[in-house]
N, C-alpha and C positions, 0 to 999 in steps of 0.2 A: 711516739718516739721516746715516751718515756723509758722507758729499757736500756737507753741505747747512752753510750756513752760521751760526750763532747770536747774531745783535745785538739780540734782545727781551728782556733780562735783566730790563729794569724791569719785565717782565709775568712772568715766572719765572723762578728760575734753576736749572739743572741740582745735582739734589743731590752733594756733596761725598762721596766712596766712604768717607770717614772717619767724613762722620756716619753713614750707610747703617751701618759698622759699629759701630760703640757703641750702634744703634739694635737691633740684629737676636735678642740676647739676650733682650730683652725681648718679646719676639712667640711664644716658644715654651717658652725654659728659665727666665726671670722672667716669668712675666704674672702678679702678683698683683694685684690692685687694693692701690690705696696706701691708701686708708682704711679699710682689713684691718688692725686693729692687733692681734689676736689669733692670728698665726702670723709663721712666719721670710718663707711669699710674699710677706706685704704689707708687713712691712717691707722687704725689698728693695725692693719696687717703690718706699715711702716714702724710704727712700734715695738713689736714681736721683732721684727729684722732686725731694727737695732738694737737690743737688747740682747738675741743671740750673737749678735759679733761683738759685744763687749765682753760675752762670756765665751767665746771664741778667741779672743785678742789678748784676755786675761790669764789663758792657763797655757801660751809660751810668749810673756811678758809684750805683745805687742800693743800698739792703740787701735783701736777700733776701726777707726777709717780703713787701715793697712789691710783689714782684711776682707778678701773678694769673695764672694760666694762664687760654687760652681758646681758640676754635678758630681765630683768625686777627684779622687787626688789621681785619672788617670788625667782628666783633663787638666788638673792643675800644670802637671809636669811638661804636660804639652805647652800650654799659657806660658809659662817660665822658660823653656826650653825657645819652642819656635818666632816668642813674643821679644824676648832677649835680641835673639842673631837677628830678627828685623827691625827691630830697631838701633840697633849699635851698625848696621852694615857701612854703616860710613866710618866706622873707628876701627874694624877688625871680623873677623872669622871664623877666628879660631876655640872651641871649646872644648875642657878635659872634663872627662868622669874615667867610670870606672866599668871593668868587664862584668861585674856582678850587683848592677843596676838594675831595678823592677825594669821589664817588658818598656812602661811607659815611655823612661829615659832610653833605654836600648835603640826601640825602634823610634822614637823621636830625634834622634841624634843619624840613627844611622837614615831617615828618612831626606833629610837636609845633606847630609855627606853624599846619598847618592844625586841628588839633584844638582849639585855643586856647588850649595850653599854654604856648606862651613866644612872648616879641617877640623877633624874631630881626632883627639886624642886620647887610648882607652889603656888607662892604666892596671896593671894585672895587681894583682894582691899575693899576700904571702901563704903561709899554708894556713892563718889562723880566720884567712878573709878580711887584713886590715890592707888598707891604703896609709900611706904614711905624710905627713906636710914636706915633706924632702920631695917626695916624688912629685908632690902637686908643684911645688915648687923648682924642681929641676924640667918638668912639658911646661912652665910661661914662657910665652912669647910676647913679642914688642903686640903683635893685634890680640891677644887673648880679649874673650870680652866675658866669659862665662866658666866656671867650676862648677860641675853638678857631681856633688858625694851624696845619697846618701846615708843621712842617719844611723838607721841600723835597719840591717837586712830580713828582709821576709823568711829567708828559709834554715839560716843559720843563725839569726840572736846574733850576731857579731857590730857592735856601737864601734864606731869608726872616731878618729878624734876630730870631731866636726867643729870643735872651737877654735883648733890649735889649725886645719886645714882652711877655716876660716879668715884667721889672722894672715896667713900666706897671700889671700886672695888680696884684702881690704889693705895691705901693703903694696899690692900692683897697681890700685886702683880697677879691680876686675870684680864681679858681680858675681859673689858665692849664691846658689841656689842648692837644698837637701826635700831631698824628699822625705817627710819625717812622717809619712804613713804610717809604721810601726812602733814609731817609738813616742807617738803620741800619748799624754795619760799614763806610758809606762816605765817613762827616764824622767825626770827633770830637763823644762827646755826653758831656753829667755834666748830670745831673737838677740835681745840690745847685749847683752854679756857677754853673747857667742857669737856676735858680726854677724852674723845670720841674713842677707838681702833678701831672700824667698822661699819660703818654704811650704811645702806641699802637703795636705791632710786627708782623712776622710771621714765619713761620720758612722760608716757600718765595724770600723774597726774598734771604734770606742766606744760599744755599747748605745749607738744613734741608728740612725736609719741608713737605709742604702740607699745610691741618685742623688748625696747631697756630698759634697766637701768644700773646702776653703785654700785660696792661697795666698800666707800672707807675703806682701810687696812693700818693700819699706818706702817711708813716705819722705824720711831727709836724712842725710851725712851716710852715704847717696841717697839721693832720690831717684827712687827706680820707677823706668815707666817701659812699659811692654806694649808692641802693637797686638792691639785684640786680632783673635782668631775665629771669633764671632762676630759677625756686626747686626747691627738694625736696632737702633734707639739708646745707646749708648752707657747701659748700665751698668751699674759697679764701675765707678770713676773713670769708663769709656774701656775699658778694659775688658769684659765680658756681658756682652748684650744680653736682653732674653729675658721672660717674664719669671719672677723671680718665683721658687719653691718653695711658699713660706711656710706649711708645713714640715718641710724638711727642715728648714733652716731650722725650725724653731729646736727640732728637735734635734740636730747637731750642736746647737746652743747651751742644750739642758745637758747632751753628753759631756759638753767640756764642764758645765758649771758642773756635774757632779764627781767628773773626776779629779777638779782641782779640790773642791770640799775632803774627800774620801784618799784622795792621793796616797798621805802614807800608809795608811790601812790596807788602801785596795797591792801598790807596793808589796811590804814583806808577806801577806798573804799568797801573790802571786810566788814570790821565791819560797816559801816554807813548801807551796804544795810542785813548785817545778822539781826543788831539790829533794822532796820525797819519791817523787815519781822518777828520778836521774839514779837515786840511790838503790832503789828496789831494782829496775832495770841492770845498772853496772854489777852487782855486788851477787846477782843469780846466774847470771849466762858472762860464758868467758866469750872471746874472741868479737867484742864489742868494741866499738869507735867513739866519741864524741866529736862531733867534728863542728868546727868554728873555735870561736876563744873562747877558754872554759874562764875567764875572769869579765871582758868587758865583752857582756854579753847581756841579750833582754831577761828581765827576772821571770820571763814567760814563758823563755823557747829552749827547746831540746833540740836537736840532730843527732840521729844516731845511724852508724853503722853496724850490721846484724851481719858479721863476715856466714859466707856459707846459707844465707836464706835470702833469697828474691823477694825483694820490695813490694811489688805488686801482689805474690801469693800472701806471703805476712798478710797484707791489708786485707786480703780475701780471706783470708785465716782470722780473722778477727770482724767481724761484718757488726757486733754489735758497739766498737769502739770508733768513731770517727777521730783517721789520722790523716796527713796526707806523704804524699815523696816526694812532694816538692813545693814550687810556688803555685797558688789554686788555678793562675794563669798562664800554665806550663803544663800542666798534671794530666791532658790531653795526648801530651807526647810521648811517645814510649823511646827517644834519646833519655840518657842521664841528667842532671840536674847538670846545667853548664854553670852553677854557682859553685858547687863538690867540684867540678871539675878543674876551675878556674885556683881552687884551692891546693892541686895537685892529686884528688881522690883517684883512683882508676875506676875503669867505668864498672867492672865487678862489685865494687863493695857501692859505688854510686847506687848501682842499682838496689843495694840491697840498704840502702838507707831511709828511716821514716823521719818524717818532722812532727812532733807532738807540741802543742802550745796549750796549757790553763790561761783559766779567766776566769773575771769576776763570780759566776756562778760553777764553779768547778770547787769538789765536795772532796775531801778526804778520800772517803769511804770509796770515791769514784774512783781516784787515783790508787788507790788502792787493787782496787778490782780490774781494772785497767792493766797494770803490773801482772798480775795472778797470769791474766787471759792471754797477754804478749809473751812471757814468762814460758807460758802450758805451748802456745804456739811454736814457738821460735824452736823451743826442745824437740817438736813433733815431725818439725820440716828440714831438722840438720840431722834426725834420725834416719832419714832418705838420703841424705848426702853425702854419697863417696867421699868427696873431697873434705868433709870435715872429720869425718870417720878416719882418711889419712893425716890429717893437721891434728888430730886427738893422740896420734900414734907417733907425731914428732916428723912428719915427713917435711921435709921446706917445699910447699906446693914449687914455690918460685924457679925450683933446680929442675923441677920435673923436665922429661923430656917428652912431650905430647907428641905419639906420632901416628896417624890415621895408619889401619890398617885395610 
């Protein structure tokens, strides 16, 4: 694979050979289980666990306790989501998010809505992908029990104002939860700053392993408590059962301690090589989009629209550059990205849009080369295209009168 290019970060990242090794003791010379408290195995292992949720709890200001192991931030959102409406069902029903929610929250929300567990409220966004605290504030109701925004979106980079939609909530007395899968290690986060009650992670996105995440649940001023979705032996504060991954752990551990260490480095690195590779792309091919908010937005992620070339050819046109067209858990479908969509995009230019994300190990020279090959492509594929061939010549496709002969 060395050939081959790496801009799908947002869909995973290459693990870090430092967590790999803080990870690899525990696979053969520590493998106790941690809830062995009757030998030196499983306190080791108990040891390693705690110590990854300090450094878990540490890099978005939470304590320790707060944070639950689980096997990734799908099931977090679940935990939070269905863990919430069963426990509040004696206060309320009612939950808002938004139309442009990972999968997790989508079909979590709407899984309870069809069952006739909660009234679910799905608030549309504007053409930049923001939700605004008006709007979270204009769907509360007398039973609201739950807000799930979040963070910032997997496939447009768009940071939502999760502090200030926040404060909406913690003024109702209603339980804010974000999914902060993305914006982990790549924004500045503090639970306690930002009211933050639950938020959702994983450890394949920050350079850790995959099968491992956390969610952290505040422990006072609220104290949140969610009915487990797992049961049998009552682990993680009775909240997610199940013999604990202490490999994983350890190594989603080592990811956060190394992305709070490295933060502002790993930071403007990220934006020096996004805005190289935004610049090369805009400034060569005209009829280009950026779509999301070109200002609060991840230092990682690109969205672009390539008017006049079909998404899917581009990416076939480019085999030795890994991009994708959309969420990695969507990308199966040949509909539009219903995030572009939700945005106001038409399904034309949807379709002909890529999502490119840098990381940690993403090189200049690649971004560089990466540009060249999209650049050679994109020219090669609108050179077949009627319709750009007439938009080069000043025609408003939009007036056209398309009429089958």
């Amino acid at each position: 694979m060395s050939a081959h290019i790496y801009l799908d970060n947002n869909a995973t990242t290459r693990m870090d050979p430092r967590v790999l090794d803080a990870m690899l003791p525990y696979f053969c010379e520590r493998y106790g289980n941690a809830a062995s408290r009757s030998h030196a195995f499983g306190w080791a292992a108990e040891e390693a666990v705690e110590q990854a949720r300090e450094h878990v709890a540490a890099l978005i200001g939470a304590k320790a306790k707060e944070i639950i192991f689980t096997s990734g931030a799908t099931e977090s959102d679940n935990l939070a989501i269905k863990g919430t409406v069963e426990m509040l069902a004696k206060k309320g029903r009612h939950v808002i998010t938004c139309v442009t929610e990972h999968k997790a929250i989508l079909d979590s929300c709407k899984y309870l809505e069809n069952k006739g567990i909660a009234d679910v409220t799905w608030l549309e966004v504007d053409k930049h992908g923001l939700v605004t605290p008006e709007q979270v504030a204009g769907a509360m109701r007398d039973d609201t029990v739950l807000v799930s925004i979040m963070t910032a979106n997997n496939e447009i980079g768009t940071i939502h104002p999760v502090a200030e939609i926040a404060a909406v909530a913690r003024a109702k007395g209603v339980w804010f939860h974000t999914d902060a899968t993305q914006a982990v290690a790549k924004i500045a986060l503090d639970v306690e700053a930002m009211n933050i009650d639950m938020l959702s992670l994983s450890g394949h996105k920050i350079y850790g392993p995959k099968g491992v995440g956390a969610l952290y649940v505040r422990s006072r001023n609220p104290r949140v408590r969610l009915a487990p979705q797992m049961h049998g032996g009552g682990h993680e504060r009775g909240m997610r059962s199940g013999t604990l991954n202490v490999p994983g752990i350890v190594g989603l551990g080592e990811a956060c301690r190394i992305a709070k260490a490295d933060f502002d480095a790993d930071q403007a690195r990220y934006r020096a090589l996004r805005d190289r590779l935004e610049q090369r792309l805009l400034s060569q091919l005209d009829h280009c989009a950026l779509n999301g908010d070109a200002e609060h937005r991840l230092p990682t992620t690109i969205n672009v629209s390539f008017a006049y070339v079909e998404g899917e050819s581009l990416i076939m046109g480019i085999p030795d550059v890994a991009v994708s067209s959309g969420s990695a858990c969507t990308s199966a479908s040949l509909e539009p990205s219903y995030v572009l969509r939700a945005l106001g995009v038409g399904d034309e230019l949807a379709h002909s849009s890529i999502r490119f994300s840098v990381g940690r190990f993403t090189t200049e020279d690649e971004v560089d080369r990466a540009a060249d090959t999209i650049v050679k492509t994109v020219r090669r594929l609108r050179e077949m295209s009627p319709l750009y061939e007439m938009a080069q010549e000043g025609v408003d496709l939009s007036k056209v009168n398309w009429q089958a002969h």
